[in-house]
C-alpha positions as CSV (number, residue, x, y, z in Angstrom):
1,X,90.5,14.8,15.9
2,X,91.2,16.2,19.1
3,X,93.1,13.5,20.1
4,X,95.3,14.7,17.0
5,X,95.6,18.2,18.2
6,X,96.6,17.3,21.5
7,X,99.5,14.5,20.4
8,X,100.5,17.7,17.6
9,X,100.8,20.2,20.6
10,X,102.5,18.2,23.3
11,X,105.2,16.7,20.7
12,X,105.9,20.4,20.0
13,X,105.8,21.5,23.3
14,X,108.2,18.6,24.2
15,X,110.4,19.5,21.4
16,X,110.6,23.1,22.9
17,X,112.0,21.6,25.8
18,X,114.5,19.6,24.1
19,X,115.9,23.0,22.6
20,X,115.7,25.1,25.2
21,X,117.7,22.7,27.0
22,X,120.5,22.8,24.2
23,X,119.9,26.7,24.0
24,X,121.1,26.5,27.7
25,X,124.1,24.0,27.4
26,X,125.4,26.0,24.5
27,X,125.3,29.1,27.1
28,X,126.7,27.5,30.0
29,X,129.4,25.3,28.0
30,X,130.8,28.9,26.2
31,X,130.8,31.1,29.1
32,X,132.6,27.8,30.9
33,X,135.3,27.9,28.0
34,X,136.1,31.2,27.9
35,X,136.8,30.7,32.2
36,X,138.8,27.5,31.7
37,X,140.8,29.5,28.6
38,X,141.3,33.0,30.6
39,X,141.9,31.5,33.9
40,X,143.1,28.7,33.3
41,X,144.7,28.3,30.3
42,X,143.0,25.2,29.8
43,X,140.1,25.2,27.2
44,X,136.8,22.6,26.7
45,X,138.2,20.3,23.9
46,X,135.4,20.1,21.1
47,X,133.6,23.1,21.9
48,X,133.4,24.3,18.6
49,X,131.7,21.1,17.5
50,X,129.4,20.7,20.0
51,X,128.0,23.9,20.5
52,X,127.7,23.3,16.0
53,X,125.2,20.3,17.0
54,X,123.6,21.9,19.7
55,X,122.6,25.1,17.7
56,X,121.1,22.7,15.4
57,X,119.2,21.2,17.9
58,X,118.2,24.8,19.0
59,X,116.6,25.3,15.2
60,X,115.2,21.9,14.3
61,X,113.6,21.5,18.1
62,X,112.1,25.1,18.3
63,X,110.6,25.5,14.9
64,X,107.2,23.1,15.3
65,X,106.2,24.6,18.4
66,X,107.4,28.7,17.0
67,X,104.5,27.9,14.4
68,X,102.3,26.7,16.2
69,X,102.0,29.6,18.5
70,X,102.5,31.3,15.0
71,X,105.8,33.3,16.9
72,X,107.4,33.1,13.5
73,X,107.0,37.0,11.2
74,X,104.2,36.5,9.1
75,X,103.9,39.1,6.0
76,X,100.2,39.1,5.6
77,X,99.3,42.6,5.0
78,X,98.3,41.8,2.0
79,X,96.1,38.5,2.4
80,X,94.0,40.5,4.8
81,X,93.1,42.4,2.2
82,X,91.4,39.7,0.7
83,X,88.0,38.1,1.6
84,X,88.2,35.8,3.9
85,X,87.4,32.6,1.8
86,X,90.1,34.1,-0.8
87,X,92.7,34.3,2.7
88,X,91.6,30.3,3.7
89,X,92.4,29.6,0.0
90,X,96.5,31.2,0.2
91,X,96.5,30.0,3.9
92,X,95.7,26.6,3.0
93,X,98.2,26.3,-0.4
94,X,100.9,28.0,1.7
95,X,100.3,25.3,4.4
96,X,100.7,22.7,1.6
97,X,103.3,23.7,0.0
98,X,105.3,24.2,3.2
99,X,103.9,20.3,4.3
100,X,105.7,19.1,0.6
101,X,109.0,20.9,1.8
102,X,109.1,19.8,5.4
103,X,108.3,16.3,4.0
104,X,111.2,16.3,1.7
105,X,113.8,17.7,4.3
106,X,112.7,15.2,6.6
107,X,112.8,12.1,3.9
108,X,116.5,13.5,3.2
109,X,117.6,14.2,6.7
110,X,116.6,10.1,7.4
111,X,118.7,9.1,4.3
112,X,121.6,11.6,5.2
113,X,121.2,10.2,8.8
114,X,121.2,6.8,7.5
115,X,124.4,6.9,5.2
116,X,126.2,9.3,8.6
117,X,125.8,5.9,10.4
118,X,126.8,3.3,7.7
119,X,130.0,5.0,7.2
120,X,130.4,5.9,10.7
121,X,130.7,9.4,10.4
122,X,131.9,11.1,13.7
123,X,133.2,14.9,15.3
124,X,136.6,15.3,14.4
125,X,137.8,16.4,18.2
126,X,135.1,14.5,20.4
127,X,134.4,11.9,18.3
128,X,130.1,12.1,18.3
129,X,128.4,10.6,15.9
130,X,126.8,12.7,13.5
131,X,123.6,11.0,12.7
132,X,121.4,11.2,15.7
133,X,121.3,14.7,15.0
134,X,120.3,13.7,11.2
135,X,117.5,11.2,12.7
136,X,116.5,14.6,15.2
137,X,116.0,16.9,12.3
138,X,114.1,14.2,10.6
139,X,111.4,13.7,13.1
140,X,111.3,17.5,13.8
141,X,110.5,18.3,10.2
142,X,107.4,15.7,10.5
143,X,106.3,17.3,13.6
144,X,106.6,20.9,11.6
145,X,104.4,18.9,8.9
146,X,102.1,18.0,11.5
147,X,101.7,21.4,13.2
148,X,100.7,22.8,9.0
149,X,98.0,19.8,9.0
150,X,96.3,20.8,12.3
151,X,96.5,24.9,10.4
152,X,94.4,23.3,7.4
153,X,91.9,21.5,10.0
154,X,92.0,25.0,11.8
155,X,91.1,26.4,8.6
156,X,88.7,24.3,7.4
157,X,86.6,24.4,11.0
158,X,87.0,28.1,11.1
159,X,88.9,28.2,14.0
160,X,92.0,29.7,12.2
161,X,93.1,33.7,13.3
């Protein structure tokens, strides 16, 4: 199992990475747009576009590892009111119900991604294809479903916070 929680962590971690990085492009390509434009007069074609599929990069990529460092607001005032068998009980159907959602966005994003490429589907100014940023979301709504299964092991060991 530990084996689990490491592949679960690094994947995330690694995913983190992956957005940061677009985070950072999307910083450096605007600020180098608006000096091309004011300077210049001679602006990034496709900026628009591409700093679109970045920031979706930025939101799919960051979210497993933002819960598992639970970073994300959590309004549990209330649970902790509860005992604590009654708090692994919400934590646990919570967990679930957020594994069923994560697995359908992901089993969509892989059929959306799919029909982007079959019809060729591409950026009106640049030209990129659409779909490996489908395919992207996919596999980082598995890993989100991934990080909620190693919760309910947390939970069930009694390692949970």
């Amino acid at each position: 199992m530990t084996g689990f929680l490491w592949f679960t962590e690094k994947t995330s971690k690694l995913m983190d990475i992956i957005a940061y990085t677009a985070l950072t492009s999307i910083m450096l390509l605007t600020v180098t747009d608006v000096v091309l434009r004011r300077f210049f007069n001679a602006p990034i074609v496709g900026t628009y576009e591409i700093v679109g599929m970045l920031g979706a990069i930025v939101l799919g990529f960051g979210l497993p590892l933002s819960s598992w460092l639970r970073s994300l607001i959590y309004v549990d005032f209330i649970v902790k009111k509860f005992p604590q068998k009654g708090q692994d009980i919400i934590n646990i159907t919570t967990r679930i119900v957020v594994i069923i959602v994560f697995l359908t966005i992901g089993y969509h994003m892989i059929q959306y991604g799919t029909e982007l490429m079959v019809s060729r589907e591409v950026s009106m100014t640049r030209r990129i294809p659409f779909y490996p940023i489908a395919y992207g979301l996919a596999i980082s709504s598995f890993v989100q479903c991934l990080v909620h299964v190693v919760d309910i092991i947390k939970i069930f060991g009694g390692e949970y916070e």
